[in-house]
N, C-alpha and C positions, 0 to 999 in steps of 0.2 A: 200713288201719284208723285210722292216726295221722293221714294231710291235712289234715281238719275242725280234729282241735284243734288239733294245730300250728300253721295256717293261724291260728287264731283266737289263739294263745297271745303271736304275736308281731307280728301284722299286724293284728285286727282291734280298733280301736278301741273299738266296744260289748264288747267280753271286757277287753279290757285298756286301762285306763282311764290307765295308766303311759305308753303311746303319745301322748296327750295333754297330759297334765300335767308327765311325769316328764323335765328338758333331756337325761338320760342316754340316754333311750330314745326318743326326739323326733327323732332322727335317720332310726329304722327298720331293718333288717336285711337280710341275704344270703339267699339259699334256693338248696340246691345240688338240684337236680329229677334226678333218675335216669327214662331211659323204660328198665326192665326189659325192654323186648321187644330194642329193638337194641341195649343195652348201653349207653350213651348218658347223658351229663349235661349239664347246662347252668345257671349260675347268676345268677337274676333278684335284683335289688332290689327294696325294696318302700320306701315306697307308687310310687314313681316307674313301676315294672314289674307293679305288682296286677294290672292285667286279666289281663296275660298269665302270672302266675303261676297263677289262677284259671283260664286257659283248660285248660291244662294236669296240674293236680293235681284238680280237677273229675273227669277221668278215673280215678278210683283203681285200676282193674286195669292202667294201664299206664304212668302218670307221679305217683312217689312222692319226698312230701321226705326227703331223706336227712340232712341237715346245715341247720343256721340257725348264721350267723356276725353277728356283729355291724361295721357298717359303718364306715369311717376316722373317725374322732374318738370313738370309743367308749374308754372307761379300759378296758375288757378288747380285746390284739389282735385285729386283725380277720381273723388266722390262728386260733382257737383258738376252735372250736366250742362255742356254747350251748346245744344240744340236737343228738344224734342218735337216729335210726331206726334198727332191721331192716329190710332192704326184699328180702330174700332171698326167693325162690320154692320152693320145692319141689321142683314139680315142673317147673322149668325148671332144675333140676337131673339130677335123675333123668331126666327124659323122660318119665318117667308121674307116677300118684299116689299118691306112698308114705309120705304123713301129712298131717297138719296144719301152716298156717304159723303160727305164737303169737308174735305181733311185740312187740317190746321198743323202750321210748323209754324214753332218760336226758334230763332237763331241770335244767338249771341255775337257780335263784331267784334273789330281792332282788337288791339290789344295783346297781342300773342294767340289771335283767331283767326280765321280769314279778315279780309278787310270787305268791306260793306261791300264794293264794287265784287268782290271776288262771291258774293253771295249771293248777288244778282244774277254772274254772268251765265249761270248755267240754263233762267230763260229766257237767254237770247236762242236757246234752239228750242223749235216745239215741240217735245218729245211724246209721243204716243202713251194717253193714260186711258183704264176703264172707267167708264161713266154714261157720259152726256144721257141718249132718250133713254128712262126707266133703268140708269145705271145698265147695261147691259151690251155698249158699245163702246168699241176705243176710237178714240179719237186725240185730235194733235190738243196740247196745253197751252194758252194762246195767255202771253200776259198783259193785262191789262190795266189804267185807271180806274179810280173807284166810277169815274161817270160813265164808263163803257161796261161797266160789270152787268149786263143784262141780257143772258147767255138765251138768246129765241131761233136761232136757227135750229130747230131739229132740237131743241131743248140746249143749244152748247153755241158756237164747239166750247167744250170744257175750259172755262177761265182761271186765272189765279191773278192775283193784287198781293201787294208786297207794300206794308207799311212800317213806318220806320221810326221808331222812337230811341232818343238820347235821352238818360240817365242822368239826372242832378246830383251834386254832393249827397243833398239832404235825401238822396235815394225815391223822388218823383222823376214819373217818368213824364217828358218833355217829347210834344208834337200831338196826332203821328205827320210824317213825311210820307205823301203818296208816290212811293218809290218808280213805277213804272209809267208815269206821269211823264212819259222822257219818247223823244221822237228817234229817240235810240234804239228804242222797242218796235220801229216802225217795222221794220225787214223782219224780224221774229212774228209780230201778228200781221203781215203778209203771208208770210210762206205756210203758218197755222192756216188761212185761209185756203190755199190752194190744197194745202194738206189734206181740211176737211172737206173740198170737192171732187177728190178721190176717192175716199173712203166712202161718203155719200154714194157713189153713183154703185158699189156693191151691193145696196141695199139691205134683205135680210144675211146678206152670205156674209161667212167670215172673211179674210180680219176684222171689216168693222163689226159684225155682232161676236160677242164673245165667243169662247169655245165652249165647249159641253158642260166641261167639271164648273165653271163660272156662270152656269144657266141654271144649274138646280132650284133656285129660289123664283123662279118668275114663272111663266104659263107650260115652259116646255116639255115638265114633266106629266101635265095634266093632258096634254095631248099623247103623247107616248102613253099613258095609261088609256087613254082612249083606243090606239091604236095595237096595245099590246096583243092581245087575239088574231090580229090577223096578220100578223109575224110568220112567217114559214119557212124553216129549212132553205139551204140554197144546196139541192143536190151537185 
């Protein structure tokens, strides 16, 4: 659910204007990629390495950012992470499906990082995630207030809230600030809605239920074992 913005939060130029202007952040960042299927990481540069970080987090059921570090000559080490991810599965835990995944990203601001605004702006667009009914449909990511956080259509559409806490000397963290609390968000969970009355009216078909490889945990293999006998050749 996170790739898009992250991606955008610290790499893409049109979101984050600090990539251009700002000598701190002009250098660019790490992205430490996890493929969840083999267990597997591998850590690209950017801009140096974009395509191929794009090749790879493009895929969001199988190659997720886990970590963005900031690169040598940065004032904050280039050991100590600017934003991380959940990238945990479920049901590649369990081996079947026995809830929801609800991903959590902590991001770092100001300061030779993006700036808070530039963290945000990436959900002002509803970008298509897997989830909503039984985890097993994409749908648009609508951001919302914590008082609107109560996702009942069709178990969604898929929400996210962004809270915002500043950092005291004495290193207490101060607030949170209900970031998307803002009528700025208004055209973003608009067009999330029209989004998900698109995708809705597919019903079981794809794009909104997942694809095959993204079904294995749920009922569809138990039907296909059902059905496997009377399978037949297609001369």
């Amino acid at each position: 659910a996170f790739n898009l913005p992250i991606f955008r939060m610290f790499a893409d130029p049109f979101n984050t204007a600090g990539l251009v202007i700002d000598p701190n952040m002009h250098m660019g960042f790490r992205f430490e990629v996890w493929d969840i299927k083999e267990h597997t990481r591998v850590t690209l540069n950017t801009p140096e390495e974009l395509y191929d970080l794009l090749a790879l987090i493009g895929a969001k059921s199988r190659y997720v950012i886990k970590r963005v570090f900031p690169k040598e000559g940065h004032k904050i080490p280039k050991d100590e992470p600017v934003a991380v991810i959940s990238t945990e599965k479920l049901y590649e835990i369990a081996g079947e499906y026995v809830g929801k995944d609800d991903p959590v990203a902590i991001v770092r601001a100001q300061s030779g990082l993006p700036a808070l605004g530039e963290v945000l702006e990436p959900f002002a667009f509803p970008h298509l995630v897997s989830g909503w009914m039984r985890g097993s449909h994409n749908g648009p990511i609508m951001p919302v207030p914590m008082h609107m956080a109560n996702p009942t259509r069709f178990d969604g559409p898929p929400r996210v809230v962004a809270l915002g806490w500043q950092i005291s000397p004495e290193g207490k963290l101060v607030g949170p600030v209900d970031l998307f609390d803002d009528p700025a968000f208004d055209g973003a969970r608009q067009k999330a809605l029209e989004i998900a009355e698109y995708m809705r009216r597919h019903g079981p078909f794809e794009p909104h239920r997942l694809p095959m490889e993204d079904m294995e945990y749920t009922t569809l293999p138990g039907v296909l074992e059902k059905l496997k006998d009377r399978f037949e050749p297609v001369e």
